[in-house]
C-alpha positions in Angstrom: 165.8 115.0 30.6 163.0 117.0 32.3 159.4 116.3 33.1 158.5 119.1 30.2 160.2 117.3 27.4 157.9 114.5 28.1 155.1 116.0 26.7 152.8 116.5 30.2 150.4 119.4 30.2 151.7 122.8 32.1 148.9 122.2 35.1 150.7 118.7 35.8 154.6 120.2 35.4 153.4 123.1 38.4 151.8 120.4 40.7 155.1 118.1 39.8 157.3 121.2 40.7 155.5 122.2 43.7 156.3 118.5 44.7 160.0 119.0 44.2 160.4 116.4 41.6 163.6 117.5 39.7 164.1 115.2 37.1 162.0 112.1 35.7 163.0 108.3 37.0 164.0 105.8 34.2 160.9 104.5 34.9 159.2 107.9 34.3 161.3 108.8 31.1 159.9 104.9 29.3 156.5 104.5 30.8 155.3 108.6 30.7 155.2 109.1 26.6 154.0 105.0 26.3 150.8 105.5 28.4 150.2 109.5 26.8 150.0 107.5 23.0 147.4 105.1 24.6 150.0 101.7 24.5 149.7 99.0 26.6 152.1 98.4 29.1 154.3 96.2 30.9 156.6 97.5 33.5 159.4 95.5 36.1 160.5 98.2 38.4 161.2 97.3 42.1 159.6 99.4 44.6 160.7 103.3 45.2 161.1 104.0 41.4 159.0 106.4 41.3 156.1 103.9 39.5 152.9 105.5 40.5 153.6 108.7 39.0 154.8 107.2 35.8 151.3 105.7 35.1 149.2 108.8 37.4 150.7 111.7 35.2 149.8 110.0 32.1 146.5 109.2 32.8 145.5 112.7 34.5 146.6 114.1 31.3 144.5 111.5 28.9 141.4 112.2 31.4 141.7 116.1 31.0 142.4 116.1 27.0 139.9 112.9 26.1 137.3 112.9 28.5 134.1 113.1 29.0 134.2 112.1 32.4 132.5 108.6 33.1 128.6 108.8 34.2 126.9 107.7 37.1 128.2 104.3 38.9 130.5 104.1 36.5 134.9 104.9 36.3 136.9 105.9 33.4 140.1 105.0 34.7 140.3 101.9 37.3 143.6 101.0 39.2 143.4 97.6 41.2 146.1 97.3 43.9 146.5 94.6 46.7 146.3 96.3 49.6 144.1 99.2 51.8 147.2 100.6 52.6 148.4 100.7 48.7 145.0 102.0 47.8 145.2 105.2 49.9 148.7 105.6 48.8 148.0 105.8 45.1 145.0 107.6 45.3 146.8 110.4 47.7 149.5 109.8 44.8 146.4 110.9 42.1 145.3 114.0 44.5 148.3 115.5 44.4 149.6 115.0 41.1 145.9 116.3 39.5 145.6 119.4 42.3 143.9 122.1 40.3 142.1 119.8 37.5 138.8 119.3 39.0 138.4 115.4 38.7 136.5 112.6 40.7 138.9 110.2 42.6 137.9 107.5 44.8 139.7 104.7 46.4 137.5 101.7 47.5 138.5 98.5 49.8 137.2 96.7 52.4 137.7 97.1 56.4 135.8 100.4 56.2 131.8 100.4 55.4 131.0 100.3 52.0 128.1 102.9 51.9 130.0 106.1 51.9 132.1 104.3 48.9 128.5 103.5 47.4 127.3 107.1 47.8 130.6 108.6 46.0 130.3 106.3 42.9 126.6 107.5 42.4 128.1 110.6 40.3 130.7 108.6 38.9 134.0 108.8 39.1 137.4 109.5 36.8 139.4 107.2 38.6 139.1 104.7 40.9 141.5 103.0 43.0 140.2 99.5 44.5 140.9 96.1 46.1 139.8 93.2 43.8 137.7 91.9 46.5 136.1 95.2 47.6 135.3 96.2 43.6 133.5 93.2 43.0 131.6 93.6 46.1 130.7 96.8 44.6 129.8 95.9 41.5 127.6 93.0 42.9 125.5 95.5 44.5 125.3 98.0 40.8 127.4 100.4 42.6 129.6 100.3 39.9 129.7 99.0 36.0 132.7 98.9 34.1 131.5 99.5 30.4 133.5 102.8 30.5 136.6 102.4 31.6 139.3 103.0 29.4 142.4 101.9 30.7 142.9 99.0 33.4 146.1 99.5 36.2 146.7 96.8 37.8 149.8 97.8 40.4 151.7 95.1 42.6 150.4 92.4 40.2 152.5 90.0 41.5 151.2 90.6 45.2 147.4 90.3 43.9 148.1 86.4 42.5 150.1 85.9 45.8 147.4 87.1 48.3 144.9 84.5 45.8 143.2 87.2 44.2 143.3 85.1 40.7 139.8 84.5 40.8 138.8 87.8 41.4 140.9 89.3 38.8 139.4 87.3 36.2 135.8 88.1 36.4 137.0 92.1 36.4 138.8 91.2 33.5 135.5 89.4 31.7 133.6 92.1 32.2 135.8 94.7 31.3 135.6 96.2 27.7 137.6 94.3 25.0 138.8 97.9 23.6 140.8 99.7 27.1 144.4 100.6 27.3 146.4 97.8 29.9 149.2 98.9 32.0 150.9 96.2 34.3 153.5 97.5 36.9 155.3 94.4 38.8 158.6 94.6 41.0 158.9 90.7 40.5 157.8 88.6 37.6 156.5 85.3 38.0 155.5 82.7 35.3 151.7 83.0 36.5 152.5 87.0 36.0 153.5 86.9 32.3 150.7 84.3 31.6 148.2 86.8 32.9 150.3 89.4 31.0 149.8 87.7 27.8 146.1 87.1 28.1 145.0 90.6 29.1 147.5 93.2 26.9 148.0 93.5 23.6 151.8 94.2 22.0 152.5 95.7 25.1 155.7 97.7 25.7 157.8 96.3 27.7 159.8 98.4 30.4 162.4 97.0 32.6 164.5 99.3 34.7 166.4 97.1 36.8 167.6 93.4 36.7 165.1 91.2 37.6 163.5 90.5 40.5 166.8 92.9 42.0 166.6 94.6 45.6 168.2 98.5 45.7 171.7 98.6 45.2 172.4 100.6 48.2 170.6 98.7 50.2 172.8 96.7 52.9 171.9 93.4 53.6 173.0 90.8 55.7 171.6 87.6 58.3 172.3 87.4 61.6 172.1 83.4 62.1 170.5 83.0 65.7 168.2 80.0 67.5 164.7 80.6 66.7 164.0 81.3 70.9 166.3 83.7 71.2 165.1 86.1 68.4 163.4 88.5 70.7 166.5 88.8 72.8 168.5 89.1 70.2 166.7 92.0 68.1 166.5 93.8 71.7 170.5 93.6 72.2 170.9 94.8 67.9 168.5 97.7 68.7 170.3 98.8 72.0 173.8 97.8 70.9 173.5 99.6 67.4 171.4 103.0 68.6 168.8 102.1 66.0 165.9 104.8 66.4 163.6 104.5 63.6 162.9 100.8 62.0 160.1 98.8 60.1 160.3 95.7 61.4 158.7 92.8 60.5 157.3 89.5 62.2 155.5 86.5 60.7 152.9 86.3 63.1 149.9 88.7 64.7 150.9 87.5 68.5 155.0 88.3 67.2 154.1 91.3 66.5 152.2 92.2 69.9 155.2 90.3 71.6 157.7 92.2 70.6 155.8 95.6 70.2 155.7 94.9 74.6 159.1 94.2 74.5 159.9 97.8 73.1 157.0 99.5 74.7 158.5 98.3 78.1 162.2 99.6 77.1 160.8 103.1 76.2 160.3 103.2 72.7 157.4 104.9 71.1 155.8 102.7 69.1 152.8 101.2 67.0 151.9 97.7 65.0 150.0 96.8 61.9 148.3 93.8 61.1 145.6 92.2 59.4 143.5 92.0 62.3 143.7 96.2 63.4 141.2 97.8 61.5 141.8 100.0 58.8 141.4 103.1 60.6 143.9 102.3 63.1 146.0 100.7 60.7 146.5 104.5 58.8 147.0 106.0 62.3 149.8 104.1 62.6 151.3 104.8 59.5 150.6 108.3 59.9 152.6 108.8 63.4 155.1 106.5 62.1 156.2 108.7 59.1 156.0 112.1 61.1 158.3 110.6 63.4 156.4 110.1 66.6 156.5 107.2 66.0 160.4 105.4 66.3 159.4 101.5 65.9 156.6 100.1 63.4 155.2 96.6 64.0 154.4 94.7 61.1 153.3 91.5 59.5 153.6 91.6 55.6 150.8 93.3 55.0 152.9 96.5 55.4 155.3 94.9 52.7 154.3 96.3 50.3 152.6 100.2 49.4 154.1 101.7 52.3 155.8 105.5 51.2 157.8 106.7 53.7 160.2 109.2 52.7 164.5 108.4 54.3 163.7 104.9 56.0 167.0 104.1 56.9 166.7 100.6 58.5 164.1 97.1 58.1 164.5 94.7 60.5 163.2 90.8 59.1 162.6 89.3 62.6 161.2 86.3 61.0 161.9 85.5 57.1 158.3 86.0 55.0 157.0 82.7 53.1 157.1 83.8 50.0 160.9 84.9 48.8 159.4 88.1 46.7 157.6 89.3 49.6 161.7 89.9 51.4 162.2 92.3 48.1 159.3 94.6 48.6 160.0 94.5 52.7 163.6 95.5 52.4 162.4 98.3 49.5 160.8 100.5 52.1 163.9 101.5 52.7 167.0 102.5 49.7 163.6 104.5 48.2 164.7 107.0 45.1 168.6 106.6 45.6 169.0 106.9 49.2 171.0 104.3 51.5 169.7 101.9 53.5 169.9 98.8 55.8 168.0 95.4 55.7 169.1 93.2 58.7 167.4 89.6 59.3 167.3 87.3 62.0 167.5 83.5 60.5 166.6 80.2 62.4 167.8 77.2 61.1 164.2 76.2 59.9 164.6 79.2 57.4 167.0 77.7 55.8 164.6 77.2 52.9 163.4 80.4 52.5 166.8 81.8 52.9 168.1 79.6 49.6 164.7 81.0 48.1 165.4 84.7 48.6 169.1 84.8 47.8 167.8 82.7 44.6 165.4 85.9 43.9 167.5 88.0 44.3 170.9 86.8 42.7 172.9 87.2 45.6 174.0 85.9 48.8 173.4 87.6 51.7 176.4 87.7 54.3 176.4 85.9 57.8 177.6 88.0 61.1 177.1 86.6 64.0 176.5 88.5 67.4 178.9 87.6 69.9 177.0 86.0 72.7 173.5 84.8 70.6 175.7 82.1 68.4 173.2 79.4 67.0 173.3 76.2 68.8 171.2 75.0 66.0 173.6 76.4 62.5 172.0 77.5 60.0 173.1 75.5 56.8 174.7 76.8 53.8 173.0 78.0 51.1 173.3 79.5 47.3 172.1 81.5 44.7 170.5 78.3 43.1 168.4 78.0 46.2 169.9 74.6 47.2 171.0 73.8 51.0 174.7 73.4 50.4 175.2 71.8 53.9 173.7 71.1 56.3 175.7 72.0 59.2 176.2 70.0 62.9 175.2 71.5 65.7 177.3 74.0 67.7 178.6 72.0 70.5 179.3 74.2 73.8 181.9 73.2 76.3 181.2 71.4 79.2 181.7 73.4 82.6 181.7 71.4 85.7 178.1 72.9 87.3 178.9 75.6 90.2 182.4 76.5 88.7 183.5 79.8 89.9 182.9 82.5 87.5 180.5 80.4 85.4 177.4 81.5 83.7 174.3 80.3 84.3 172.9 78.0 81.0 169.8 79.5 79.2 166.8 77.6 80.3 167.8 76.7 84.3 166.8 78.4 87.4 168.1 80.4 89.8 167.1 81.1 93.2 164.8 84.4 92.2 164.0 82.6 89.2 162.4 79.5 90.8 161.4 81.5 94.1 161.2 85.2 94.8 159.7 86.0 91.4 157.2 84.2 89.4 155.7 86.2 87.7 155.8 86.3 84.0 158.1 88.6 81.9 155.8 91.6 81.1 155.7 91.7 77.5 153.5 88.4 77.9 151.4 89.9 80.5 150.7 92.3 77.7 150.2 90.3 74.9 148.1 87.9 77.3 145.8 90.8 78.8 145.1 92.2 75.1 143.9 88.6 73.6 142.5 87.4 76.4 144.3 84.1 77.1 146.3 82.6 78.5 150.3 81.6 78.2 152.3 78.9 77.7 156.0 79.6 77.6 154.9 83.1 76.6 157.4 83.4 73.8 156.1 82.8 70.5 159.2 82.6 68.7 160.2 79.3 71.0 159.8 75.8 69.7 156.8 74.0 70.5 158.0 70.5 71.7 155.9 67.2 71.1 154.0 66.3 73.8 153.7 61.7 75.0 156.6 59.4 74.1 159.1 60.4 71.8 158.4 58.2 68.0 161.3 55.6 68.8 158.9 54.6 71.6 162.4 53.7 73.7 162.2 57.2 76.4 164.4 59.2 74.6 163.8 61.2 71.3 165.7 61.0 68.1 169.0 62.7 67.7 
C-alpha cells in the first residue's frame, strides 16, 4: 500500500515524500479515502498512529479541489483540539503537509493575546486550528462566524469532555451548519464520547486500529511500589542507577514539578518544566530544547499528556499516577510512537491504589511490580486487577527491630544525627529553590510527604488509630 494508491493529489505525495513517510499507517489506509469522499468519521487510534495526517491530507486535498476559500472572519475547515500545545502541533502538522498550495492556516488559543489571532481571521482562513474556549472567545467578539465551514475535527475528543469543555462544545456545535462533514479521532472512548458521537455525525464510519483503549505494544511498563515520601529519592536513585538521559516525566502537582526539576538541576541535568501556570511562550521553549536534545529531562504535569510529538522518546517516568486512568495511556504514548520501543516506569504509593486498579482496568492488563532494593514500601501497596477491584489489601511491612546504637546499624529515615540536628540547618536546596521562585515559605519542604493532622488524634485517648 502506498500513499499514491490512495488517491492524494501529486503536490501532497512530494511534501509527504520529502517528509520521509514510506508507507501509509492503518490509520492512514481507513481514514484517508473515507474523509476524500466527504464521510463522516469516527476513529479509535491511540496516540503515535500517525492520526493528524490521516484527517490533514484529506482535507488539504478537498480545500484545493472544492474550494472557494472561506471569506472574511470566517474558516472552511475548523479543527478543535484540547490543548495550546496540540494546537501548534497540528497546525505545524497542516504547514507542512500543504507546503506549496498557497492556503490560510491559523491556530488560535488562549495564553497568548488575542489581537494578532483577530487580525489574521480578518481575510479568512482555510483552516483553523482552536481551543474550545479560545474559539468562542473569538466568535463572541465577530472575529469569527462559522456559517462556512465544511467539515468539523474535533482531535483528542476524549480529553476536551475530560478538561470540562462540554459546554463549550455544544454551543460550537449549535451554531455550526447542519450540512458539514464530522470527523471524530479519540485514543479512548468513553460513554459520554459515543453519546456526543451519535448526536453530532451522521452514519459515520467507524475506524478502529487497535484494541480499545490499548497502550503501544512495545511499550514496557511496570510500578515501582514505594512510600509516597520517598518518591523523590527514589526517582533520583532510578535515574542514576539506570543511566537514564532523556525522559518525560510527569508529576501531579505544579510545586512537584518545580521540586523535583531542583532536584535534577542540582545533580547536573539540563533541564526544563511545563505546566499550566508557565505561559505559553515559555511553555513551547521548552518543548522546543527538549526535542533537539538540549534539553535531557522535561518537567510535566498532564498538560503535556497529551499532543506532545517528539520523534524516539525512549523513556516516561509517572512520578505520581494522573487522576483520570486514560490520561496514563496518552502519557506513556509519548513514547513507543510509530513502532519504536519504549519504557513507561511509575512510582505508586499506596493511596494510588485506586487509580492503579483503574488504569490496568483501561488498559486490559496488569502492570508488573519490581521493587528497588533499599526503597521497599512500609506502607504496601495492595493488590489489584484488571477489573479495577483492590484484591487485598496488604499489612504493613514490618522492619526488624535493632537495638538503637548497634554497631554497624543504619540510621532510621526520619531521626537526627549530629550534623543533622547541629552543624547544618539549612534546608535541602531543591526547597530553597522551589521556595525562592514562589515566594513562600516551607514546611517539610517535600511535597510528595504526608501531611499529618494537626490537635488530638479522633479517638480523643493521645494516641491515633492504628
Amino acid at each position: 500500500m502506498s500513499f499514491a494508491s490512495l488517491g492524494l493529489i501529486d503536490p501532497l505525495l512530494r511534501n509527504v515524500q520529502a517528509l520521509d513517510y514510506q508507507t501509509p499507517t492503518p490509520v492512514q489506509v481507513k481514514a484517508i479515502p473515507a474523509v476524500l469522499s466527504g464521510k463522516d468519521v469516527m476513529a479509535a487510534a491511540q496516540t503515535g498512529t500517525g492520526k493528524t495526517a490521516g484527517f490533514a491530507l484529506p482535507l488539504l486535498q478537498r480545500l484545493v479541489q472544492h474550494g472557494p476559500a472561506a471569506s472574511s472572519n470566517r474558516a472552511g475547515v475548523l479543527v478543535l483540539v484540547p490543548t495550546r500545545e496540540l494546537a501548534e502541533q497540528v497546525l505545524q502538522s497542516f504547514i507542512a503537509y500543504g507546503k506549496g498550495l498557497d492556503l490560510r492556516l491559523l491556530a488560535a488559543y488562549g495564553g497568548v493575546s488575542i489581537n494578532p489571532q483577530m487580525m489574521k481571521l480578518r481575510k479568512g482562513v482555510d483552516v483553523l486550528v482552536a481551543t474550545p474556549g479560545r474559539l468562542l472567545d473569538l466568535n463572541r467578539q465577530n472575529a469569527v462566524q462559522f456559517d462556512q465551514v465544511q467539515t468539523l475535527v474535533l482531535d483528542e475528543a476524549d480529553r476536551m469532555l475530560d478538561l470540562g469543555f462540554a459546554r463549550e462544545l455544544n454551543a460550537i456545535f449549535a451554531a455550526l451548519p447542519a450540512e458539514r462533514q464530522t470527523l471524530l479521532f479519540s485514543a479512548t472512548f468513553t460513554d459520554d464520547i459515543r453519546a456526543m458521537a451519535a448526536s453530532i455525525l451522521r452514519g459515520p464510519v467507524n475506524i478502529s486500529v487497535s484494541p480499545p483503549n490499548a497502550t503501544a505494544s512495545k511499550i514496557r511498563q511496570w510500578v515501582v511500589p514505594v512510600d509516597k515520601r520517598n518518591k523523590p529519592e527514589l526517582f533520583m536513585h532510578l535515574v542514576a542507577e539506570n543511566k537514564w538521559e532523556h525522559a518525560l516525566v510527569f508529576v501531579k502537582t505544579r510545586k512537584g514539578v518545580d521540586y523535583l526539576a531542583a532536584m535534577l538541576d542540582e545533580a547536573g541535568y539540563a533541564i526544563d518544566t511545563i505546566h499550566g501556570d508557565k505561559p505559553q511562550p515559555a511553555r513551547l521553549r521548552a518543548l522546543e530544547r527538549f526535542k533537539t536534545g538540549e534539553v535531557q529531562m522535561l518537567v510535566a504535569t498532564d498538560v503535556a499528556a497529551r499532543g506532545l510529538d517528539i520523534d524516539d522518546l525512549p523513556l516516561v517516568i509517572n512520578v505520581d499516577l494522573p487522576i483520570v486512568a486514560q490520561d496514563y495511556v496518552h502519557r506513556v504514548g509519548r513514547t513507543g510512537r510509530a513502532g519504536a520501543s519504549g519504557v513507561a516506569v511509575s512510582l505508586v504509593c499506596a493511596d494510588e491504589a485506586p487509580q492503579l486498579a483503574a488504569i490496568e482496568a483501561l488498559i486490559r492488563e496488569t502492570l508488573s511490580r519490581e521493587e528497588e532494593p533499599g526503597f521497599e514500601a512500609e506502607h504496601r501497596v495492595p493488590q489489584t486487577s484488571t477489573t479495577g477491584q483492590i484484591v487485598k489489601k496488604p499489612k504493613k511491612l514490618k522492619k526488624p527491630k535493632v537495638p538503637q546504637g548497634a554497631p554497624g546499624t543504619v540510621q532510621a529515615v526520619g531521626t537526627k544525627t549530629g550534623a543533622q540536628s547541629g552543624e547544618n540547618k539549612r534546608k535541602p536546596t531543591a526547597q530553597r529553590a522551589v521556595a525562592a521562585e514562589q515566594g513562600t515559605r516551607l514546611s517539610g519542604g517535600n511535597p510528595f510527604s504526608v501531611k499529618k493532622p494537626r490537635g488530638k488524634p479522633a479517638n480523643g485517648r493521645g494516641k491515633s488509630r492504628p
